[in-house]
ChimeraX commands (.cxc) that place a marker at each C-alpha (Angstrom):
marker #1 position -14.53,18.08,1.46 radius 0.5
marker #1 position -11.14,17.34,2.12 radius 0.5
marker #1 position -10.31,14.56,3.91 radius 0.5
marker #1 position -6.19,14.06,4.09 radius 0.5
marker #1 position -4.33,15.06,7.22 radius 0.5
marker #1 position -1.66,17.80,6.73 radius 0.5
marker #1 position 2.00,17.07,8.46 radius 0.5
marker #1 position 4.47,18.73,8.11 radius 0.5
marker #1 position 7.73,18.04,7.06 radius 0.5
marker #1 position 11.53,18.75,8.21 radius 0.5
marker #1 position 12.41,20.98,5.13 radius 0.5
marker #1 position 9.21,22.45,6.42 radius 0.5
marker #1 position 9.71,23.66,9.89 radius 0.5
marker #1 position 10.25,27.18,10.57 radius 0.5
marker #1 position 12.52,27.41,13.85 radius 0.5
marker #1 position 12.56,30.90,16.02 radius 0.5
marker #1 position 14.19,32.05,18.69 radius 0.5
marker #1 position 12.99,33.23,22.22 radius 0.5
marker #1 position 14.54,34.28,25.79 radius 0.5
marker #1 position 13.45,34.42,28.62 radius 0.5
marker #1 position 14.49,35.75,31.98 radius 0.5
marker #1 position 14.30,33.55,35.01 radius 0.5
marker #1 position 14.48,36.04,37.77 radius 0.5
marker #1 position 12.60,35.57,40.67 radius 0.5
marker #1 position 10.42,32.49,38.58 radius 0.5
marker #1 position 9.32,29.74,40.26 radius 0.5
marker #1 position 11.35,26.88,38.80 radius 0.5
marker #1 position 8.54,24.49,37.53 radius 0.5
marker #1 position 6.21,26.62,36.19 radius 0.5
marker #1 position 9.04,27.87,33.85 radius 0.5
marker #1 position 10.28,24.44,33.06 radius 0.5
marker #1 position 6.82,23.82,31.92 radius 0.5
marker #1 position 6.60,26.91,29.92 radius 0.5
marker #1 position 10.36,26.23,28.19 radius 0.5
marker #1 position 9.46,22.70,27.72 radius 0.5
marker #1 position 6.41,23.43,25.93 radius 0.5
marker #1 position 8.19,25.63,23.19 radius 0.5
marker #1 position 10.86,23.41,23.10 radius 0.5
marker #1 position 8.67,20.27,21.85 radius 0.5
marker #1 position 6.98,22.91,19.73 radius 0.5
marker #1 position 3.32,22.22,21.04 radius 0.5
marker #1 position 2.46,26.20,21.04 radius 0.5
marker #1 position 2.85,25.17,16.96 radius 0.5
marker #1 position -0.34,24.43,14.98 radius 0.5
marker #1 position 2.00,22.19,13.00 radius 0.5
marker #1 position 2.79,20.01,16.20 radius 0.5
marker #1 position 3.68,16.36,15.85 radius 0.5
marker #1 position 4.76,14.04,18.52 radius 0.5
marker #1 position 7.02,12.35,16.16 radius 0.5
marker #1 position 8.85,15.71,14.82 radius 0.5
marker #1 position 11.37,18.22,16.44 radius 0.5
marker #1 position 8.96,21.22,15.30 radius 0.5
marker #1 position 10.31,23.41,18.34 radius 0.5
marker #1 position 11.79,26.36,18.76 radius 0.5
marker #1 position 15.65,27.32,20.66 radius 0.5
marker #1 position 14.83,29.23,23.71 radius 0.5
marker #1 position 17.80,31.07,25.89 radius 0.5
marker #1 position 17.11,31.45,29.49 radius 0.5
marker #1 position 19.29,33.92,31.52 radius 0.5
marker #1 position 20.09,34.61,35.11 radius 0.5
marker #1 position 19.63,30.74,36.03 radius 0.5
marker #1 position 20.90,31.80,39.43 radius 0.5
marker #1 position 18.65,34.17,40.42 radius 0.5
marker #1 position 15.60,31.52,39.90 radius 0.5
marker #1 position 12.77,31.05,43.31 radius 0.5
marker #1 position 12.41,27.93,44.64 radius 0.5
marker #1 position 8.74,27.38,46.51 radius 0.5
marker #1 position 8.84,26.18,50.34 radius 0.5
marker #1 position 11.93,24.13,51.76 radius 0.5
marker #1 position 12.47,22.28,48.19 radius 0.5
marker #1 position 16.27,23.67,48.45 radius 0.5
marker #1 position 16.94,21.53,51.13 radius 0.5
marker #1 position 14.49,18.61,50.28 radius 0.5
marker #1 position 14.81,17.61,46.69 radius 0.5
marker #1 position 18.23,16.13,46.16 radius 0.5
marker #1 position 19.78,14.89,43.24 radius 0.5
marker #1 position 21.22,11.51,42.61 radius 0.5
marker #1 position 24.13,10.05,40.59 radius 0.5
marker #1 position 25.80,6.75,40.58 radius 0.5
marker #1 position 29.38,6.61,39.15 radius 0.5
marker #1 position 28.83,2.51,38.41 radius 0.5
marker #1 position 31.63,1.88,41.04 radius 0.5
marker #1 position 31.12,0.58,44.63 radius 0.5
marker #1 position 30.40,3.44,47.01 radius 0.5
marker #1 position 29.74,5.35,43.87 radius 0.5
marker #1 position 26.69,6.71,45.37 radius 0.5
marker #1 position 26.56,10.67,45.12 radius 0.5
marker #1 position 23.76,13.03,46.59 radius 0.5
marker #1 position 23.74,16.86,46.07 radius 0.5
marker #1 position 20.84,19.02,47.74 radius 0.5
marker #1 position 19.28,21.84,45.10 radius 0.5
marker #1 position 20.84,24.55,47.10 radius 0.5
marker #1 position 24.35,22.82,46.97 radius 0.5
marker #1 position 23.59,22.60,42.93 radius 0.5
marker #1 position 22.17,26.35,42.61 radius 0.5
marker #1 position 24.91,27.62,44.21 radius 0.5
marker #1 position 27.79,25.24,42.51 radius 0.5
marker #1 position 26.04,24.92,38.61 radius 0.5
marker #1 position 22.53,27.26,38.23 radius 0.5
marker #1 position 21.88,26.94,35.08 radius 0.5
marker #1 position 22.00,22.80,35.18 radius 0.5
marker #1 position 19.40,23.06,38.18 radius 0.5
marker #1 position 17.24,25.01,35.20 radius 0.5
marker #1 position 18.27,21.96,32.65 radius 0.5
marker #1 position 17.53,18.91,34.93 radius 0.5
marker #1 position 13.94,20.50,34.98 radius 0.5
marker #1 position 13.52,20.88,31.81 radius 0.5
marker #1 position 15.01,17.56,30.67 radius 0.5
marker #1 position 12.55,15.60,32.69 radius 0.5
marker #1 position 9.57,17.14,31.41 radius 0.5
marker #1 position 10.43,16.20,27.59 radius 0.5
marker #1 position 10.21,12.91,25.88 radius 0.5
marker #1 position 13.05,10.09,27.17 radius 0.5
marker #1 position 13.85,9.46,23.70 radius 0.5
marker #1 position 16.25,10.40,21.05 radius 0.5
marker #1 position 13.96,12.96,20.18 radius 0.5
marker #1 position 13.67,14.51,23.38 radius 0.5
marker #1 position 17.81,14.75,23.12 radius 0.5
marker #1 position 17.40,16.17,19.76 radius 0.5
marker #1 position 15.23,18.77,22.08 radius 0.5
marker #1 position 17.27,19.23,24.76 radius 0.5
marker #1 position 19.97,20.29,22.72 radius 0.5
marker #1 position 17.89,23.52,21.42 radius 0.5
marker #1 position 18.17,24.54,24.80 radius 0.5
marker #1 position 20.25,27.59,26.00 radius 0.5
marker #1 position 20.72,28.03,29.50 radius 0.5
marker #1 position 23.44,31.11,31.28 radius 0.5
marker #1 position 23.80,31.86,34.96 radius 0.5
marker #1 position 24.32,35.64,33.82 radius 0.5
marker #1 position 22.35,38.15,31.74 radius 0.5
marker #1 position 24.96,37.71,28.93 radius 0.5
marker #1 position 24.37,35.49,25.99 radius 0.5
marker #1 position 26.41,35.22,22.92 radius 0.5
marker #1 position 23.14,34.03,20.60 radius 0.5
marker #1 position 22.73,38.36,19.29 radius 0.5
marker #1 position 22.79,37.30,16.05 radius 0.5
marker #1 position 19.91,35.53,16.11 radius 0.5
marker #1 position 17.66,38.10,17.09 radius 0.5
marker #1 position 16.35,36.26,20.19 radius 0.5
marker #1 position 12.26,37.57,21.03 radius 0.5
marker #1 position 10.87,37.69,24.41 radius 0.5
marker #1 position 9.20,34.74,25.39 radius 0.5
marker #1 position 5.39,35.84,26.43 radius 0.5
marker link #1:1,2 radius 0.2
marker link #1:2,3 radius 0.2
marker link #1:3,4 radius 0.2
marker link #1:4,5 radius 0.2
marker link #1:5,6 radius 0.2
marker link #1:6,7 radius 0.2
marker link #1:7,8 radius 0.2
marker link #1:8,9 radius 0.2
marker link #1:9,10 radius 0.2
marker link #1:10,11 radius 0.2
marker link #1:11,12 radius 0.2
marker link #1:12,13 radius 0.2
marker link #1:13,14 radius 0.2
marker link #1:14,15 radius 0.2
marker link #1:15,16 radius 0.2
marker link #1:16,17 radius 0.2
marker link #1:17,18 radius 0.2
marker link #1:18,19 radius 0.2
marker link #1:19,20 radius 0.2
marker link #1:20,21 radius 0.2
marker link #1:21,22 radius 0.2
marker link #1:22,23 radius 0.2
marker link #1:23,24 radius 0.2
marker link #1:24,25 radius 0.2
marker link #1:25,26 radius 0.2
marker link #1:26,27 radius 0.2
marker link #1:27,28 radius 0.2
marker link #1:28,29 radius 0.2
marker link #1:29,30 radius 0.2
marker link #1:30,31 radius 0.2
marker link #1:31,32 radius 0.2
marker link #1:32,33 radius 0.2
marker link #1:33,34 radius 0.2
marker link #1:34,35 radius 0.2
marker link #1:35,36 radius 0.2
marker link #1:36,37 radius 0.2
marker link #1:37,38 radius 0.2
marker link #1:38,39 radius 0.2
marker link #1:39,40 radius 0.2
marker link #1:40,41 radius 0.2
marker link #1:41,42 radius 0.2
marker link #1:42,43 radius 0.2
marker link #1:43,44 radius 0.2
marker link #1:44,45 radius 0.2
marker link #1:45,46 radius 0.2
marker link #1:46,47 radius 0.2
marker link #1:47,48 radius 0.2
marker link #1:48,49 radius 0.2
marker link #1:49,50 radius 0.2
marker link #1:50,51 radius 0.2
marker link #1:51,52 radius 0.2
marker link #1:52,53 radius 0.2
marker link #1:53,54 radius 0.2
marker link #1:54,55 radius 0.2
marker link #1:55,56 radius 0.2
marker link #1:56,57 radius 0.2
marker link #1:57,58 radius 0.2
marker link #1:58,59 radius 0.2
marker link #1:59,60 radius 0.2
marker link #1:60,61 radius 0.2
marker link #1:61,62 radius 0.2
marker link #1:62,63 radius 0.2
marker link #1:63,64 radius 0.2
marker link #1:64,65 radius 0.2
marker link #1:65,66 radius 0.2
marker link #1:66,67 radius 0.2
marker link #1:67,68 radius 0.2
marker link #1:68,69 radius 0.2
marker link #1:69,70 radius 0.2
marker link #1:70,71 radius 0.2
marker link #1:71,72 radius 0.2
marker link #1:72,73 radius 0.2
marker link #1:73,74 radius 0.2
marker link #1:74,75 radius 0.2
marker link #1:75,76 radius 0.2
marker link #1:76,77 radius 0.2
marker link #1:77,78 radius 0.2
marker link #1:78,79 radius 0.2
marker link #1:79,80 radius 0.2
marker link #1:80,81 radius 0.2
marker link #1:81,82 radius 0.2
marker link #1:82,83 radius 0.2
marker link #1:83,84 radius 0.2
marker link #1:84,85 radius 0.2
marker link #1:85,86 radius 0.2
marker link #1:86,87 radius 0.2
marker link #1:87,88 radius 0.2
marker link #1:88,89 radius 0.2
marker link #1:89,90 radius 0.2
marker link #1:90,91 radius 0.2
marker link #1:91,92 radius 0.2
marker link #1:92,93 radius 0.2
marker link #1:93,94 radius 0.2
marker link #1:94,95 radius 0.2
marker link #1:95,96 radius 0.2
marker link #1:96,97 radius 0.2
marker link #1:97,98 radius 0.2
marker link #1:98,99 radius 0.2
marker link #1:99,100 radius 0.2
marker link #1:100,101 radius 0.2
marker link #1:101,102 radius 0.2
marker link #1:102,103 radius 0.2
marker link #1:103,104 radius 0.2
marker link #1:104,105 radius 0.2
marker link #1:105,106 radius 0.2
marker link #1:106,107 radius 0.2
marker link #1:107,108 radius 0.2
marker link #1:108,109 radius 0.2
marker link #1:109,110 radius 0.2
marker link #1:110,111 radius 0.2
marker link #1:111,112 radius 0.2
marker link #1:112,113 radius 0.2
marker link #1:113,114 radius 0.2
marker link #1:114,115 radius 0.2
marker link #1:115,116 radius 0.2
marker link #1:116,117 radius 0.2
marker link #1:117,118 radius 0.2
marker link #1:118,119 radius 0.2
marker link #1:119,120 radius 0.2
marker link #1:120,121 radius 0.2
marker link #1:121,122 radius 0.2
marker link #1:122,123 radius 0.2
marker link #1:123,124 radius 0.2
marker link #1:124,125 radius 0.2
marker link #1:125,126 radius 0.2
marker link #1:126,127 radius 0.2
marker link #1:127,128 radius 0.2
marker link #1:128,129 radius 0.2
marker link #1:129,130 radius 0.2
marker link #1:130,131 radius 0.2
marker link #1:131,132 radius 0.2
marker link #1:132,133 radius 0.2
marker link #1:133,134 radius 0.2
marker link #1:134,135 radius 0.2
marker link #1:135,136 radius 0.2
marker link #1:136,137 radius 0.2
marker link #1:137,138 radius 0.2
marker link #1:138,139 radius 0.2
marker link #1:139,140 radius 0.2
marker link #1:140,141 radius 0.2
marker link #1:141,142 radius 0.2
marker link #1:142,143 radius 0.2
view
């Protein structure tokens, strides 16, 4: 019987590619979906303290669905440190100014709020259009 624990290592890691269209998805369900491959939990060879994820390209950010009156309700806050400094921009202000860092903001909250989660992040692709410039890599539909 064997009794050590297998984890794997960097050098180890195999990283792929994936896209994904975001037309007409609801916002959350595909942050969850992105985060998921991004932390590289759909991996057998998971490990909370490894980046064993994947890159993942998602295109037409602007074109995304928003459930109920969330485009006017959910606002997002930023301080610049300075008195009066105080700024508030609704989601549909954001979708309409920056779409695909409506897509990001989701998806950053829903990894870890660590370094590693940066190290994450950062394996994120996110376009407002259908174009990407990631060919090369031979990007697979994410199922």
């Amino acid at each position: 019987m064997n009794t050590k624990t297998y984890t794997a290592r960097e050098s180890e890691i195999e990283r792929r590619w994936f896209v994904v269209d975001a037309t007409d998805e609801t916002l959350g369900r595909l942050a969850t979906r992105v985060a998921r491959v991004l932390v590289g939990k759909h991996k057998p060879t998971w490990s909370p303290n490894l980046d064993s994820g994947d890159h993942v390209i998602i295109l037409n950010a602007a074109r995304i669905a928003v459930t109920a009156d969330k485009d006017q309700a959910k606002t997002y806050v930023r301080h610049s440190g300075y008195p009066r400094g105080l700024k508030e921009e609704s989601l549909a202000r954001l979708l309409e100014r920056r779409p695909e860092e409506v897509v990001r903001r989701a998806i950053k909250g829903m990894l870890p709020h660590t370094r590693l989660g940066a190290q994450q992040l950062r394996k994120l692709k996110v376009y407002a259009g259908s174009d990407h410039p990631h060919q090369a890599q031979r990007p697979e539909p994410l199922a």
